[in-house]
C-alpha positions as CSV (number, residue, x, y, z in Angstrom):
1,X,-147.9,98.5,-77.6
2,X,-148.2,98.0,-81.3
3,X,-145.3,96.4,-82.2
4,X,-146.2,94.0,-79.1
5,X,-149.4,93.3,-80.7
6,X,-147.9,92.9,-84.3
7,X,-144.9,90.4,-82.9
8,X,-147.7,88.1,-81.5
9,X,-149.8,88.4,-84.0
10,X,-147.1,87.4,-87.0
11,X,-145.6,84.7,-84.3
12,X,-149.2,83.2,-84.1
13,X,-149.9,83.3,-88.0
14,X,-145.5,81.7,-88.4
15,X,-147.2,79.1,-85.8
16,X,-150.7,78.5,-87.7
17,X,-148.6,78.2,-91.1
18,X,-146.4,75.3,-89.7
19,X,-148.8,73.3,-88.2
20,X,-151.2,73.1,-91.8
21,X,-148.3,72.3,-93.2
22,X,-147.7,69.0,-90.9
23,X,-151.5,68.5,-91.9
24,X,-152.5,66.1,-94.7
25,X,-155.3,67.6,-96.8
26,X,-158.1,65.3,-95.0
27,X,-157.0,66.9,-91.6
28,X,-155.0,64.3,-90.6
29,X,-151.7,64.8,-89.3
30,X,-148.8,63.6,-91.8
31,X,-146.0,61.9,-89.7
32,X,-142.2,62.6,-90.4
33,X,-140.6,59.1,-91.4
34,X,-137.2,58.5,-89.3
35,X,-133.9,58.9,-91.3
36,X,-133.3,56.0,-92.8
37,X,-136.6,54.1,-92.4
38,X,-136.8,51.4,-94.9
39,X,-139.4,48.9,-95.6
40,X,-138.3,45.7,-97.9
41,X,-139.8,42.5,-99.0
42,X,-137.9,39.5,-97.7
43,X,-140.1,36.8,-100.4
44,X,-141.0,36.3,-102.8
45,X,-137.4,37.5,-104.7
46,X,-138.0,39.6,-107.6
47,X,-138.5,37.7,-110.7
48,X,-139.8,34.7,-109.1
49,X,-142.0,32.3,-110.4
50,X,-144.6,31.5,-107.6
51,X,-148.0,29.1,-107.9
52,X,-151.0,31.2,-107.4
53,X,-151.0,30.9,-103.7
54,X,-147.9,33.6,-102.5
55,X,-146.4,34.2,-98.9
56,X,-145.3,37.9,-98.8
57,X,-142.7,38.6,-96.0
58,X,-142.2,42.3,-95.0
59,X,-139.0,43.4,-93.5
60,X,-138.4,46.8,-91.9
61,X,-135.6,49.0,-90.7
62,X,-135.0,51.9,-88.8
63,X,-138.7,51.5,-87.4
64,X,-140.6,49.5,-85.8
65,X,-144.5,48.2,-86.5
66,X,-147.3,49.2,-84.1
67,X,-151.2,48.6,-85.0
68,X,-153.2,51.0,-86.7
69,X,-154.8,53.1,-84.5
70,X,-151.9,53.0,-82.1
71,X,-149.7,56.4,-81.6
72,X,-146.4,55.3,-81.2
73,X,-142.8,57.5,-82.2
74,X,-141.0,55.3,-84.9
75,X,-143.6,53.1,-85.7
76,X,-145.9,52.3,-88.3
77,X,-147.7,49.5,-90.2
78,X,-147.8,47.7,-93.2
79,X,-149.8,48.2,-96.7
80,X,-149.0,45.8,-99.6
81,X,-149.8,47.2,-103.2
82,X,-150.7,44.7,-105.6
83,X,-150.2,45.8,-109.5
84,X,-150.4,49.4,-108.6
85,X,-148.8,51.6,-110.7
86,X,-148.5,55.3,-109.0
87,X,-148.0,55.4,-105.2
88,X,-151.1,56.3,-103.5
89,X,-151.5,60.1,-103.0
90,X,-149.1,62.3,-99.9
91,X,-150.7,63.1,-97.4
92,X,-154.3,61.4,-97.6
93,X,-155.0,57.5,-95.9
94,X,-154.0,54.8,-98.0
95,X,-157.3,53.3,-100.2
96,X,-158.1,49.8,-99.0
97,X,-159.3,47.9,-101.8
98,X,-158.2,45.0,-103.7
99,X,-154.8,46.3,-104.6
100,X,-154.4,48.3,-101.6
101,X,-154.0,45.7,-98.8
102,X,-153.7,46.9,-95.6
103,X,-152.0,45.2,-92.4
104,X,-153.6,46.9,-89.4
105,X,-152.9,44.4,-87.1
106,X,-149.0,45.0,-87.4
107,X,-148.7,41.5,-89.5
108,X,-145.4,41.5,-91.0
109,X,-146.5,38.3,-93.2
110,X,-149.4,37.6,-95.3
111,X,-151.0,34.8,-98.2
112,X,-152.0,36.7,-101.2
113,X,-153.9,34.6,-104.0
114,X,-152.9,36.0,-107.3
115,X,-154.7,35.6,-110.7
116,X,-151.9,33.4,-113.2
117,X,-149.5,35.8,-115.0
118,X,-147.1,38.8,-114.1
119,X,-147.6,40.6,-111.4
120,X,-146.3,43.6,-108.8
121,X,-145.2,44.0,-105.5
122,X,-144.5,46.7,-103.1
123,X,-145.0,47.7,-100.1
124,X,-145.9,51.1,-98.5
125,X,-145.7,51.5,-94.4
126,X,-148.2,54.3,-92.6
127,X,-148.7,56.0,-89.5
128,X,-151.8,55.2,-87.2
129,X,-154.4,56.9,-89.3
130,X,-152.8,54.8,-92.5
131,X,-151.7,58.2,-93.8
132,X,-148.1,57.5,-95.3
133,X,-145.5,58.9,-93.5
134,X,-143.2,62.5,-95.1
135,X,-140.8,61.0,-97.0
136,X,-142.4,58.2,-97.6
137,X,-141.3,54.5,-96.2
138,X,-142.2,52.4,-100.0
139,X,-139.8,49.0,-100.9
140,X,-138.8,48.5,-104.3
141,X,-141.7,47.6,-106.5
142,X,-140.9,43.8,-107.3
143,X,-142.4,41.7,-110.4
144,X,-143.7,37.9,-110.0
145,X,-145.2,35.5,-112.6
146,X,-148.0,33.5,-110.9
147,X,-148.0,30.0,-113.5
């Protein structure tokens, strides 16, 4: 009867120890990316000179794009980092804030207005609760100069 009770019991902690660890720190589930998921910008091209006025295109592959919000296997959505340097952090929701854009709606476009001078692009895709998904889906960071 013991070594019943000691099987479940070190089945149920092997069980508890896998699921935190499919948990981001905020609670929130972290999502495994597909193999091969990748997320690209289609424009501006990397080094290009752009007026202040830019029309990011997002391309994907290997996934599709659902709204925030949505629960859907394979899918994510779109969050466009403007001059960010580090990647935001595993495992927590992506910030929203002025170089954190996010794309909710499952746009796979947007109009950014950038200050003149040089500037980075890159985008980041996340599950429904805009936690990045384990590896995460990031494009190439690419530079523009806004005259």
């Amino acid at each position: 009867m013991k070594r019943i009770l000691f099987a479940t019991l070190l089945a149920a902690s092997g069980a508890a120890a896998v699921a935190a660890d499919n948990q981001a720190a905020g609670g929130l589930p972290v999502t495994k990316a597909p193999a091969g998921a990748e997320v690209y910008i289609i424009a501006p091209k990397d080094g290009a000179t752009v007026g202040p006025e830019v029309t990011v295109r997002f391309g994907l592959k290997g996934m599709g794009v659902a709204p925030a919000g949505v629960k859907k296997e394979g899918t994510g959505h779109h969050h466009l980092l403007v001059d960010v340097k580090e990647l935001p952090a595993a495992g927590l929701p992506i910030p929203k804030d002025d170089n954190h854009l996010h794309f909710g709606n499952g746009q796979t476009e947007t109009t950014v207005k950038l200050k003149p001078g040089t500037h980075t692009l890159q985008l980041e895709l996340a599950d429904e609760n805009h936690v990045p998904f384990e590896p995460a889906v990031v494009s190439k960071k690419i530079t523009v100069h806004v005259k």
